[in-house]
N, C-alpha and C positions, 0 to 999 in steps of 0.2 A: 866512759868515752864521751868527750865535745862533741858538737857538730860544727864545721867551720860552713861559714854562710858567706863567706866570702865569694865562690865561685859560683854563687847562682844567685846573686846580686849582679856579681861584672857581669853575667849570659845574660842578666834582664835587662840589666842597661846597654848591652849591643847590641841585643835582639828590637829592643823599642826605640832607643837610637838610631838604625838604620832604617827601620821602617817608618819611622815617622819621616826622619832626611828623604828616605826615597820618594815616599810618598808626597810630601811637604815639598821638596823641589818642583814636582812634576805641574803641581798645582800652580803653585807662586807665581812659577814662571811662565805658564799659560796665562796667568791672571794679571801680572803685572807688566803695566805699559813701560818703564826704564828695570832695568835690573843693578843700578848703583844704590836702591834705596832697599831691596832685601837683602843686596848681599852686606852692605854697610850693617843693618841690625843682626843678621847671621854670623859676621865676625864683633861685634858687639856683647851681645848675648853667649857665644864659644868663649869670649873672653874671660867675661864675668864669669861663667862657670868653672873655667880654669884657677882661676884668681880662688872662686868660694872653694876648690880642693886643694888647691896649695893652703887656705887656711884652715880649713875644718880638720877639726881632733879626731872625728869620729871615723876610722877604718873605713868602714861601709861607704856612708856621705862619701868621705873623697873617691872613695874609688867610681864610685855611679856620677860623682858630679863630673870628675876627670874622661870618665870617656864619652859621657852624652856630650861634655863642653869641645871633645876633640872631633866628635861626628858634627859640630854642627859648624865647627869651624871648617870642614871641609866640606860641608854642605855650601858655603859659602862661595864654594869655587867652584860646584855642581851647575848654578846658576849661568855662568857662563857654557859650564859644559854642554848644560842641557839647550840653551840655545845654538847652540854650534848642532847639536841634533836635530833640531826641530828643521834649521838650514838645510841638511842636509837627505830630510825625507825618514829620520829615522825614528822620529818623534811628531807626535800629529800638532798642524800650527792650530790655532786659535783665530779664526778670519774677523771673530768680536774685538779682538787684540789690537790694536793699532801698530804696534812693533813685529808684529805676526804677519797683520795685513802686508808690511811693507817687505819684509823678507816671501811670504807669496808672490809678489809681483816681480819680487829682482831675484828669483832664484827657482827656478826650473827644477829642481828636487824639490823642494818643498811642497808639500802637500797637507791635506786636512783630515787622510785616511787615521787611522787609527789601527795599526796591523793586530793588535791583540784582542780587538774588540770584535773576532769575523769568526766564521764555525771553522771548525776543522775540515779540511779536504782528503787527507789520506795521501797527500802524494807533494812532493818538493814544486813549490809556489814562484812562479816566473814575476817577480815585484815589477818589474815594467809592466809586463800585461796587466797585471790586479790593479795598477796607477790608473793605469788608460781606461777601466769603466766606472 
């Protein structure tokens, strides 16, 4: 009996693919003042790795390069997603940010809380009240 390694090569490659994307977005775009200059290398770099499993020989290779290169190219459109969240209270802005700062000022959901960063309370959480202190 073989052991095919196939399927837990493609699970490592979406398991660290996603997590780095999710991860990787959240920073970036807290950290970066325009977002045309990560998401341009985010579909840059998804490309390229698209490109290296269309030509690699090697089963494995392509397959790990094909789907980190498909997560990062959707990563790329995260970037925008994840500012549409930060707008709208659901993602903490960045007041060091300058593109943070300015969505603070012109948008009355946006906030600097951090909802996952607080203790558990045992009991369903009224977001307007927890805003207000």
């Amino acid at each position: 009996m073989t052991l095919n390694w196939i399927g837990l090569v493609a699970a490592a490659a979406t398991f660290f693919g996603i997590w780095f994307g999710h991860v990787g977005v959240r920073k970036i775009e807290a950290a970066s003042p325009s977002l045309w200059l990560p998401t341009a290398i985010a579909v840059a770099l998804g490309l390229a790795l698209e490109i290296g499993a269309l030509l690699s020989g090697r089963l494995y290779l392509s397959g790990a390069l094909g789907i980190v290169g498909m997560t990062v190219l959707f990563d790329a459109l995260e970037f925008t997603r994840q500012h549409n969240r930060v707008k709208h209270g659901h993602a903490p802005a960045n007041p060091n940010n300058p593109r943070h700062a300015r969505l603070l000022a012109e948008h009355k959901s946006a906030r600097t809380t951090d909802w996952l960063k607080r203790e558990p309370v045992g009991h369903p959480v009224d977001m307007a009240k927890e805003g207000a202190k």
